[in-house]
Residue, then its C-alpha position, 0 to 999 in steps of 0.5 A: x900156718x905158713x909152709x915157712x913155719x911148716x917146713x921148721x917143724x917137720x925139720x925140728x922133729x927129724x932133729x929131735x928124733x935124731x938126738x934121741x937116737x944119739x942119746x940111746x947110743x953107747x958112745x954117748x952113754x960113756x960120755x957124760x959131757x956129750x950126753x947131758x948137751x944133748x939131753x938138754x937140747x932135746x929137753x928145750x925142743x920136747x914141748x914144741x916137737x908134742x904140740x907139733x904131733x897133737x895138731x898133726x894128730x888133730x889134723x888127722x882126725x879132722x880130715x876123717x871126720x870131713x870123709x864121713x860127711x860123704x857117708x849116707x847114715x844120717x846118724x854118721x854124718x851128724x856124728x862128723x859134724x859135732x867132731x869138726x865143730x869140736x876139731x877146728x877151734x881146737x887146731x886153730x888154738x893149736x897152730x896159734x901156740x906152735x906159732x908163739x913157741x917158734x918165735x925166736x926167744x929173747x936171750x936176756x928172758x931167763x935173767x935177773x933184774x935191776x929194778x930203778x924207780x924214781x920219782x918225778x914230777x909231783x913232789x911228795x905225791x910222786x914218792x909216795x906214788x914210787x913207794x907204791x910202784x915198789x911195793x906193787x913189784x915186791x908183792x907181785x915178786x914174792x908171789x912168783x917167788x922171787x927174791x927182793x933186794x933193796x942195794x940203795x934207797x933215798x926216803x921221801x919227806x912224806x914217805x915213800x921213795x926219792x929213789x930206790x934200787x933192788x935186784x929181784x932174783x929168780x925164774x925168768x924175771x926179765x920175760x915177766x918185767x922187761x915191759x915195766x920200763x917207762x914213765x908211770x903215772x898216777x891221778x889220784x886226791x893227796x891225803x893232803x888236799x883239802x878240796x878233794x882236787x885230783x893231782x897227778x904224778x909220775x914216776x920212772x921205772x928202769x928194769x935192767x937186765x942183770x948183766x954177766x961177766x961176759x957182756x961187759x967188762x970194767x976197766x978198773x983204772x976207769x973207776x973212782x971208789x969212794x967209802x963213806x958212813x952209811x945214813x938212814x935206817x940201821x942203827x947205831x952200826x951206819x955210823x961207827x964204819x965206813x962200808x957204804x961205797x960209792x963207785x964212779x965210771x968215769x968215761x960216762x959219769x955213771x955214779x953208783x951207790x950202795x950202802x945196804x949191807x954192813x960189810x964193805x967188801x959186800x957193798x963194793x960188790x952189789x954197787x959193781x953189779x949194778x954199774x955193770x948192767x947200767x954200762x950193759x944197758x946203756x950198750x943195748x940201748x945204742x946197740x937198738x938205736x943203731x938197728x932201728x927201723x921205721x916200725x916201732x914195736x907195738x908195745x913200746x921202745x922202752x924208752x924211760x920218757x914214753x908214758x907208758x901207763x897211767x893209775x887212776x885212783x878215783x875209777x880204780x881204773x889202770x890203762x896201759x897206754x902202748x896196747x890200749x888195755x883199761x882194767x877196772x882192779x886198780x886196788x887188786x894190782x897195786x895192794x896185793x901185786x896182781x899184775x898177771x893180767x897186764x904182763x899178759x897182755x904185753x906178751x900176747x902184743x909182742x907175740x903178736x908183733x913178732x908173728x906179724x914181722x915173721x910174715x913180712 
């Protein structure tokens, strides 16, 4: 560990003993505001301030198992020796996982996502191939129980999706999705093919960050709002009212659509939702292409046309091109959402990446 990284931790654990001081005092005890911002910072700081006292603590037992080896009992120094075999993994593990939790975190982890998936080259295959990408989010969703809800959708002829448009609310959905951004791509025999050929599709996936009033604000004189009937799915109802919206942002022709729930007024609200995170996203892009470098983050820009993964139906085989992960579960990931494995493996290589710029 860097004597950078140290100095951190020995300056966070004077801070934390600090406020917990100044929670125990009766100032701050008669004063609710000041106590619960500081409860809540010294709750943020807790998890690292413990793990920096187990290494320390590591550390120390360490060094006295490393005293005995100079001990004349046999039997003593065989002792100190399993207790360093055991030691050292352990304090390495130690050091890896303080060095991650100290990596400054991204601001947007903690919100809500849109989540856009078209499909692209591949006609018919590639709108089945969206259905399935959607429908892979949506179990992997409600398995970390989350919220899935659809604002705009447009059916494939065959199935699947042209396009379609949820907002997926809950605990830190974009730390675990932001790396779904890009280009998918499917190999795979259509049901329709008769000589058992391997076709292959794409798809792209968008994964916005929800935004927040404060990130950006629309200018209403800026927005065209059109009301129609709304189509497809929902009964007699979609044809009776006018409550689906469509909503312009005239300065960067960004045109939103929403026609899932029955009332206008909620429709109108869902479709500035998603308009405002696109004009924030599209805000972020330039904000990054700005303050680009020469290094290129090891698990990808996020840009929309980089392929980013590839599904091979045949192999059963999924291979994440950025970090060069092949795992053999296709069926497990895509039916029933099992994607621990490979979100994993994207914030092992982000860490990575960031440790590594860390210490340049």
């Amino acid at each position: 560990m860097s004597k950078k990284l140290n100095e951190k931790l020995v300056e966070l654990e004077r801070h934390y003993q600090d406020i917990c001081h100044r929670l125990a005092d009766p100032d701050t005890l008669g004063n609710p505001e000041k106590y619960n911002t500081l409860a809540k910072e010294r709750a943020d700081m807790e998890p690292i301030v413990n793990a920096y006292q187990a290494l320390q603590s590591a550390e120390s037992e360490l060094e006295s198992a490393r005293e005995l080896l100079a001990e004349d009992d046999e039997e003593m120094r065989a002792m100190a020796k399993d207790e360093i075999a055991r030691l050292e993994p352990d304090i390495a593990k130690k050091r890896e996982d303080l060095q991650i939790m100290m990596l400054p975190k991204d601001p947007l982890d903690g919100r809500n996502i849109i989540i856009e998936i078209r499909a692209g080259t591949g006609g018919d295959e590639a709108s089945l191939f969206a259905g399935d990408l959607f429908e892979m989010y949506s179990r992997y969703a409600n398995k970390m129980r989350w919220t899935v809800e659809i604002t705009s959708e447009s059916e494939g002829t065959a199935g699947g999706y042209k396009e379609v448009v949820a907002m997926i609310s809950g605990t830190d959905v974009y730390a675990h999705l932001k790396f779904e951004a890009g280009t998918h791509r499917v190999q795979r025999v259509p049901a329709t093919e008769s000589q058992g050929r391997i076709h292959t599709s794409a798809c792209t996936v968008a994964i916005l960050p929800e935004a927040q009033d404060v990130d950006i604000k629309i200018d209403e004189s800026d927005l065209r709002i059109d009301v129609y009937r709304a189509s497809g799915a929902g009964g007699q109802h979609v044809n009776k009212t006018e409550s689906a919206i469509r909503i312009t942002h005239i300065p960067t022709n960004t045109v939103v659509t929403c026609q899932d729930e029955r009332s206008q007024h909620k429709n109108k609200a869902r479709a500035l939702k998603i308009l405002q995170s696109r004009l924030y996203d599209m805000q972020r892009q330039k904000l990054d292409s700005e303050r680009a470098t020469a290094r290129k983050s090891m698990v990808g820009s996020g840009d929309r046309s980089e392929r980013i993964r590839t599904y091979n139906y045949p192999q059963n085989r999924i291979t994440d091109h950025r970090i060069g992960l092949t795992v053999y579960n296709l069926d497990a990931v895509v039916e029933t959402g099992e994607l621990d494995e490979i979100i994993n493996a994207l914030k092992t290589a982000e860490h990575l990446e960031l440790l590594n710029s860390e210490e340049a």
